[in-house]
Backbone atoms as SQL, in Angstrom:
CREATE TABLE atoms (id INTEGER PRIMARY KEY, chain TEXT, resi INTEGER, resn TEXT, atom TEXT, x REAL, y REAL, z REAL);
INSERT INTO atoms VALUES
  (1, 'A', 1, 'UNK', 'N', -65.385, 70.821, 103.410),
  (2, 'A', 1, 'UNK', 'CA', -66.610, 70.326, 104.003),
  (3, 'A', 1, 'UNK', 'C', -66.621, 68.803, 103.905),
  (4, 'A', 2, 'UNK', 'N', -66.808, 67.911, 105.051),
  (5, 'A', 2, 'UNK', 'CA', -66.967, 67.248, 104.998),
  (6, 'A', 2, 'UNK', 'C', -68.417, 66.219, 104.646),
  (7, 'A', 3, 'UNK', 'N', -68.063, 64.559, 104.041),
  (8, 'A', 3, 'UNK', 'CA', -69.332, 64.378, 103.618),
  (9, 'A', 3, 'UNK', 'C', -70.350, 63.635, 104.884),
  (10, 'A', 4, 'UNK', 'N', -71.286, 63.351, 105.097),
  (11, 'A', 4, 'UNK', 'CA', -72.627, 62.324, 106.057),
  (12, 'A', 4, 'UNK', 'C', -72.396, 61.498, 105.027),
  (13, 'A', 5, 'UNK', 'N', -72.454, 60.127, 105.836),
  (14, 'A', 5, 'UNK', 'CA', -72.586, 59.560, 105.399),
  (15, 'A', 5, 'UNK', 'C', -73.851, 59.000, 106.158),
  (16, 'A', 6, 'UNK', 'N', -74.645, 58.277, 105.062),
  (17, 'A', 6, 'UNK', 'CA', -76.052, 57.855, 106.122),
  (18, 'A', 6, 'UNK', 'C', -76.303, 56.951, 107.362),
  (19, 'A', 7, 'UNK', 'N', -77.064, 56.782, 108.447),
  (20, 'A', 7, 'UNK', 'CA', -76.914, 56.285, 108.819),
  (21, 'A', 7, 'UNK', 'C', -77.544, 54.801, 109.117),
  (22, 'A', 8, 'UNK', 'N', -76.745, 53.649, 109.413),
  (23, 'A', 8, 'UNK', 'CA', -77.148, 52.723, 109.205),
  (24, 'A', 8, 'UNK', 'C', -78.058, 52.227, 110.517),
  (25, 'A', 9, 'UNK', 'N', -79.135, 52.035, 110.695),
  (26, 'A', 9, 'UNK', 'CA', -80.198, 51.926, 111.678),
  (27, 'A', 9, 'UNK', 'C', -80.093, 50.642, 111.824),
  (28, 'A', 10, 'UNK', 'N', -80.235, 49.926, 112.782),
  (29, 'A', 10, 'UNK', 'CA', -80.609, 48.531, 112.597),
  (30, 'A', 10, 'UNK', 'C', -82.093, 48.269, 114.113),
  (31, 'A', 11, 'UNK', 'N', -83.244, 48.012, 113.782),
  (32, 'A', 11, 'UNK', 'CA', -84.231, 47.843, 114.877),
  (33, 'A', 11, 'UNK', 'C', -84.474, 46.354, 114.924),
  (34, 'A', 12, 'UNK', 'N', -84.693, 46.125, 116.698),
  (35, 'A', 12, 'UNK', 'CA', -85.457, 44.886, 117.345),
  (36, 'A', 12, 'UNK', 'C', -86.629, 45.600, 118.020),
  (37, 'A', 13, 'UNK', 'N', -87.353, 45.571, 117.685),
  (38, 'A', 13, 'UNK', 'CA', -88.937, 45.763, 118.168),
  (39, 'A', 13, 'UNK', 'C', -89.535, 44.951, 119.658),
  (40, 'A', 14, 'UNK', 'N', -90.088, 45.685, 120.690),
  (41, 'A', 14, 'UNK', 'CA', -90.298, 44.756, 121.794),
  (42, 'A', 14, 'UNK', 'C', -91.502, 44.522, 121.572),
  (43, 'A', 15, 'UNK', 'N', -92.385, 43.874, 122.039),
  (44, 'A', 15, 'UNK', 'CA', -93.569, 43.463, 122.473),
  (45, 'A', 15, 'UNK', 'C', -94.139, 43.080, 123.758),
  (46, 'A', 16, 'UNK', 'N', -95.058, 43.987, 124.056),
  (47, 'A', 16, 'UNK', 'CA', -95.394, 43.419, 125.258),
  (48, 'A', 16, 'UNK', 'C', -97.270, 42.928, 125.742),
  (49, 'A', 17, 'UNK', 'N', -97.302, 41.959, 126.071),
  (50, 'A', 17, 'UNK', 'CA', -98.369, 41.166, 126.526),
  (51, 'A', 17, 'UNK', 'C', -99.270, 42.285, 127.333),
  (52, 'A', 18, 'UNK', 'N', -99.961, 43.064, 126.798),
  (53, 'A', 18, 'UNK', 'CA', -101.385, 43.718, 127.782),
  (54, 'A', 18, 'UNK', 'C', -102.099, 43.133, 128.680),
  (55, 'A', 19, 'UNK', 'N', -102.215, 41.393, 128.296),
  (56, 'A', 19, 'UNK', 'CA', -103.251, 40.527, 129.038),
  (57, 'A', 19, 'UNK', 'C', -101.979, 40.490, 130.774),
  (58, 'A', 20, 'UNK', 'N', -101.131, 40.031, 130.004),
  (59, 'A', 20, 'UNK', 'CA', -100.182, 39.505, 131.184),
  (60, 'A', 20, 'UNK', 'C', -99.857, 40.584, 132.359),
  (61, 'A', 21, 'UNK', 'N', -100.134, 40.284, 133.356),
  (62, 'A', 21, 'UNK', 'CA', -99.883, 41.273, 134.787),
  (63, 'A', 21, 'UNK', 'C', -98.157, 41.813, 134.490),
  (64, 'A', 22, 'UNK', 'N', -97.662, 41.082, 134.815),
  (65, 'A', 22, 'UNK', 'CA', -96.278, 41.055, 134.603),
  (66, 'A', 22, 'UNK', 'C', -95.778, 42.155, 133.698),
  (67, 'A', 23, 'UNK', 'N', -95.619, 41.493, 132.316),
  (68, 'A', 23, 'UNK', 'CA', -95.430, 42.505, 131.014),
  (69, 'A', 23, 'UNK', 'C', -96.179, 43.547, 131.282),
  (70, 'A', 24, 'UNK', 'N', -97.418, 43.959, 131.289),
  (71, 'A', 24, 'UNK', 'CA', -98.068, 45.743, 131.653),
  (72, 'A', 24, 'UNK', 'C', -97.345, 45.894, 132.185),
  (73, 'A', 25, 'UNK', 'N', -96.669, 45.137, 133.538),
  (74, 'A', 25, 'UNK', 'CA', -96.235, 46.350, 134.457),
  (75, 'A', 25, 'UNK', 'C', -94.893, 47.102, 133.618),
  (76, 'A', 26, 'UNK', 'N', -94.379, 46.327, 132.970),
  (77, 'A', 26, 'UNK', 'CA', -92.670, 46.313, 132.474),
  (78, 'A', 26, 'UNK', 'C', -93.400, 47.581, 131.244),
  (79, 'A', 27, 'UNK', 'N', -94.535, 47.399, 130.846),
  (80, 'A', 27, 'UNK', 'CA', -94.971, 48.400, 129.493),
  (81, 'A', 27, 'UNK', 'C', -95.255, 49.868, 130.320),
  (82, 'A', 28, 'UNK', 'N', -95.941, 49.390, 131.162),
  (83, 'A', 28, 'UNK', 'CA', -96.079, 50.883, 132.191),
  (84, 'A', 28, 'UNK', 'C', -95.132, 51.712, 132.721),
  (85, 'A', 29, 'UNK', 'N', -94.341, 50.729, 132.867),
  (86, 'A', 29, 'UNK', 'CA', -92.847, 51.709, 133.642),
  (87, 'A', 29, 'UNK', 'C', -92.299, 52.302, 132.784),
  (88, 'A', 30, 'UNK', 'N', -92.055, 51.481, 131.492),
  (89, 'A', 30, 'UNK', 'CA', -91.363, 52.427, 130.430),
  (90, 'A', 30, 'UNK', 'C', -92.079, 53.524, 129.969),
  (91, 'A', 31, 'UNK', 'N', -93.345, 53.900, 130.117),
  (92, 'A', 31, 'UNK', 'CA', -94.165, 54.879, 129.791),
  (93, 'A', 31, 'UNK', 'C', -93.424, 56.289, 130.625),
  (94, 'A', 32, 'UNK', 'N', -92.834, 55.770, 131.554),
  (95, 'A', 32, 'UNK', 'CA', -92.293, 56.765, 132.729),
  (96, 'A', 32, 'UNK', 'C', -90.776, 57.511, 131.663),
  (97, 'A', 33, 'UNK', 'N', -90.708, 57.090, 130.638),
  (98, 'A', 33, 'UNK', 'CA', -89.150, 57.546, 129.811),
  (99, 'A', 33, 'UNK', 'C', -89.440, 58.347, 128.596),
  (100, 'A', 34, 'UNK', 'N', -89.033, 59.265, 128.159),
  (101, 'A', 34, 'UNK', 'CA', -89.614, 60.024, 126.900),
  (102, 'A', 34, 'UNK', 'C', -88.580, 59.462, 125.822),
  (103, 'A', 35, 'UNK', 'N', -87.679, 58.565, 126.139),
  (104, 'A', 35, 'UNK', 'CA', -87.115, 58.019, 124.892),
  (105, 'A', 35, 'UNK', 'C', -86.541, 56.347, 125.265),
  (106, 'A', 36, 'UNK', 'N', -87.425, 55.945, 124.858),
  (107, 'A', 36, 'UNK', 'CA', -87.708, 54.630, 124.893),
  (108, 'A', 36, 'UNK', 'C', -86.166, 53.723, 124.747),
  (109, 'A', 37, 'UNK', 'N', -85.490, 54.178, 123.119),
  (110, 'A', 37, 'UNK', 'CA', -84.814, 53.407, 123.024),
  (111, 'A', 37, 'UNK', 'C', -83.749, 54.098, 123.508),
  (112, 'A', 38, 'UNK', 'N', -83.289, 55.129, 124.054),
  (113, 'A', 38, 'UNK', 'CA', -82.281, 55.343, 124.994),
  (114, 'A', 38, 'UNK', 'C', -82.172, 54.691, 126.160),
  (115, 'A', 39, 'UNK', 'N', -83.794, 54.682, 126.453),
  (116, 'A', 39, 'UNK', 'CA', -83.661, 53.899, 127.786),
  (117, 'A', 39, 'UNK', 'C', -83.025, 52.304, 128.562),
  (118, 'A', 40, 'UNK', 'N', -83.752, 51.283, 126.871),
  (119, 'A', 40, 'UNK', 'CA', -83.333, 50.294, 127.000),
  (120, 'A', 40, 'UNK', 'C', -81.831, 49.855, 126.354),
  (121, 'A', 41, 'UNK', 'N', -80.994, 50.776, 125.537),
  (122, 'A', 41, 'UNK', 'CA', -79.641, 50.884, 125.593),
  (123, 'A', 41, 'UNK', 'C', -79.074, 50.812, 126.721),
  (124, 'A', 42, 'UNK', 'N', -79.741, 51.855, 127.901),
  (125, 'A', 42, 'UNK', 'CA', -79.043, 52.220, 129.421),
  (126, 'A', 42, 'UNK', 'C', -78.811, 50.696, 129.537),
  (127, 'A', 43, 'UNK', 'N', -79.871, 49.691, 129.376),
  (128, 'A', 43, 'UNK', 'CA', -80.032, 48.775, 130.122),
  (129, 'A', 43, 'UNK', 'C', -79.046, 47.763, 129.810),
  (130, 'A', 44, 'UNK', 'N', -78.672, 47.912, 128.548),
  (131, 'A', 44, 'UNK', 'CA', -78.157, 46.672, 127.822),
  (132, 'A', 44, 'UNK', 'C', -76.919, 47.170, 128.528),
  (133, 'A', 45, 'UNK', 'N', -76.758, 48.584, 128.156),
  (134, 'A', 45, 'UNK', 'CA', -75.288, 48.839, 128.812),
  (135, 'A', 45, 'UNK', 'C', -75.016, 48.330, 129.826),
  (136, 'A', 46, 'UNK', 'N', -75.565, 48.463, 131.043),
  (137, 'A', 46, 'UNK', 'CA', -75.663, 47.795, 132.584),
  (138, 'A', 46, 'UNK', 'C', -75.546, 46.590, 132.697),
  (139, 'A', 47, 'UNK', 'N', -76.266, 45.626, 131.733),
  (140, 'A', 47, 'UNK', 'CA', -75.890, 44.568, 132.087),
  (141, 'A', 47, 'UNK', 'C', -74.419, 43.872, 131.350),
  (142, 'A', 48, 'UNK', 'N', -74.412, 44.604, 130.438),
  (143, 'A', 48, 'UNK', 'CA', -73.200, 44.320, 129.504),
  (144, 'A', 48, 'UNK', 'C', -71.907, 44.744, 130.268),
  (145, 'A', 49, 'UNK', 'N', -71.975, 45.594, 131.423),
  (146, 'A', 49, 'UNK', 'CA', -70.718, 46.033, 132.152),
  (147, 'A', 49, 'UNK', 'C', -70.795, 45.100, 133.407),
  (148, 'A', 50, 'UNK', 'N', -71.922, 44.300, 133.823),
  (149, 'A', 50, 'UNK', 'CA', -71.909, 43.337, 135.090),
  (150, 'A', 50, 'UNK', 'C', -71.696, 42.095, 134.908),
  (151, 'A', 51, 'UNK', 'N', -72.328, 41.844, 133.193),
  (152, 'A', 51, 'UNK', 'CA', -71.780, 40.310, 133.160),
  (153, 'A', 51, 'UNK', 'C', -71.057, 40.254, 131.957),
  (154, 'A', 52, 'UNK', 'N', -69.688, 39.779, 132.187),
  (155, 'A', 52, 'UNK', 'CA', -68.685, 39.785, 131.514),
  (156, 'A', 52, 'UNK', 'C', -67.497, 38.509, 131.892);
């Protein structure tokens, strides 16, 4: 049997501006994803494969 070893988490927290038109909208859309930080991985991925 093998052992787990734990895992090491590391979080950046977003924030987004309620007042600001802009930011809601960017907070609203993500409301559209049931896993948030999968989602914005997708993203990093995407841009991490276009700009290189």
């Amino acid at each position: 049997m093998t052992e787990k070893t734990p895992k090491d988490i590391r979080r950046r927290p977003v924030a987004f501006n309620y007042n600001d038109p802009h930011q809601r909208a960017l907070y609203e859309h993500t409301l559209k994803f049931t896993n948030f930080s999968a989602y914005i991985k997708s993203l990093i991925q995407r841009d991490m494969d276009t700009v290189k």
